[in-house]
C-alpha positions in Angstrom: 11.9 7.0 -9.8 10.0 5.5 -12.8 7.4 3.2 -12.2 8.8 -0.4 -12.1 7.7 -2.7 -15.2 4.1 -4.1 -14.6 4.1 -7.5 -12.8 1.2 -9.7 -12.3 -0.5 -9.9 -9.0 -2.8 -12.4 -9.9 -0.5 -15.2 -10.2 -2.1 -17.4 -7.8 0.4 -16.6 -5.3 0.3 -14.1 -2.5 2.6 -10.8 -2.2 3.4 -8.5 0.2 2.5 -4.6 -0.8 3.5 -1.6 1.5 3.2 1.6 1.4 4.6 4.3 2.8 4.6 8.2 3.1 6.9 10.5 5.3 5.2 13.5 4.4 7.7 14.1 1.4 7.7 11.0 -0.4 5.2 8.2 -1.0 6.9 4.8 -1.6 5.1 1.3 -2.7 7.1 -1.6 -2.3 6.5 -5.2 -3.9 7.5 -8.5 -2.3 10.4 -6.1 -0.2 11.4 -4.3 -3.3 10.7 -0.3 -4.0 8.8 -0.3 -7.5 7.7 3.2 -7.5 8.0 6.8 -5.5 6.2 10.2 -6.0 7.0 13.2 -4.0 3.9 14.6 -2.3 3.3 16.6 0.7 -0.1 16.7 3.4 -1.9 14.5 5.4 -3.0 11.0 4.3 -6.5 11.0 6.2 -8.3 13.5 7.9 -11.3 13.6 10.2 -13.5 13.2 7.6 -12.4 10.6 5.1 -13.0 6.9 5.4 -9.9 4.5 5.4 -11.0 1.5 3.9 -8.6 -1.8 3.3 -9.9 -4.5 1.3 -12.7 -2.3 -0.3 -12.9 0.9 -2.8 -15.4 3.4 -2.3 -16.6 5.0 -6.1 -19.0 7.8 -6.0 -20.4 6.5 -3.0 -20.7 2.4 -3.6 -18.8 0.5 -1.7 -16.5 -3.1 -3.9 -15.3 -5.6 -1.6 -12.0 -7.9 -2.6 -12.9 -11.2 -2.6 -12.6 -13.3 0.9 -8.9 -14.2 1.5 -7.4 -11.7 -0.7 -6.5 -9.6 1.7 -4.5 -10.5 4.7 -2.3 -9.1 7.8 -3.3 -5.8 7.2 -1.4 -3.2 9.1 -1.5 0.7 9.7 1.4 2.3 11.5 2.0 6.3 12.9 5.3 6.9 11.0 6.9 5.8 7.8 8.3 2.7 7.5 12.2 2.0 6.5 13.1 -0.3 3.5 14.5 -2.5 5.7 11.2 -2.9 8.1 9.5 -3.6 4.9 11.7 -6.2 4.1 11.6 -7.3 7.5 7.7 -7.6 7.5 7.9 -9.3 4.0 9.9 -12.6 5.5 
């Protein structure tokens, strides 16, 4: 799928972002909408890697997102369906 065209996320408004992998396909969905897929295959995290939401880690320093920007964060164990995305978006 090509990527959708770019849209602004810093619109003053808040949107709903999800992303997904089944071990075949990564999927990131806007607002309940699919804008992109890649094929991939392994494991997401392992043992020894960090999972960090709201925050990047570059070469070992750690940038926070601003308080509030980040809200109702959720990990699951399997791959989400379009429509539980959609679902989760209302």
């Amino acid at each position: 799928m090509a990527p959708a065209p770019p849209v602004s996320l810093f619109d003053g408004q808040f949107h709903h972002i999800a992303g997904t992998y089944d071990g075949a396909l990564m999927k990131v969905y806007l607002d309940g909408g699919l804008v992109s897929s890649i094929g991939a295959t392994g494991t997401i995290v392992s043992s020894s890697t960090a999972v960090l939401l709201g925050a990047s880690l570059n070469n070992g320093a750690k940038a926070f997102f601003q308080q509030g920007m980040l809200d109702e964060a959720r990990i699951y164990n399997q791959a989400l369906t379009i429509g539980d995305v959609q679902v989760g978006c209302n």
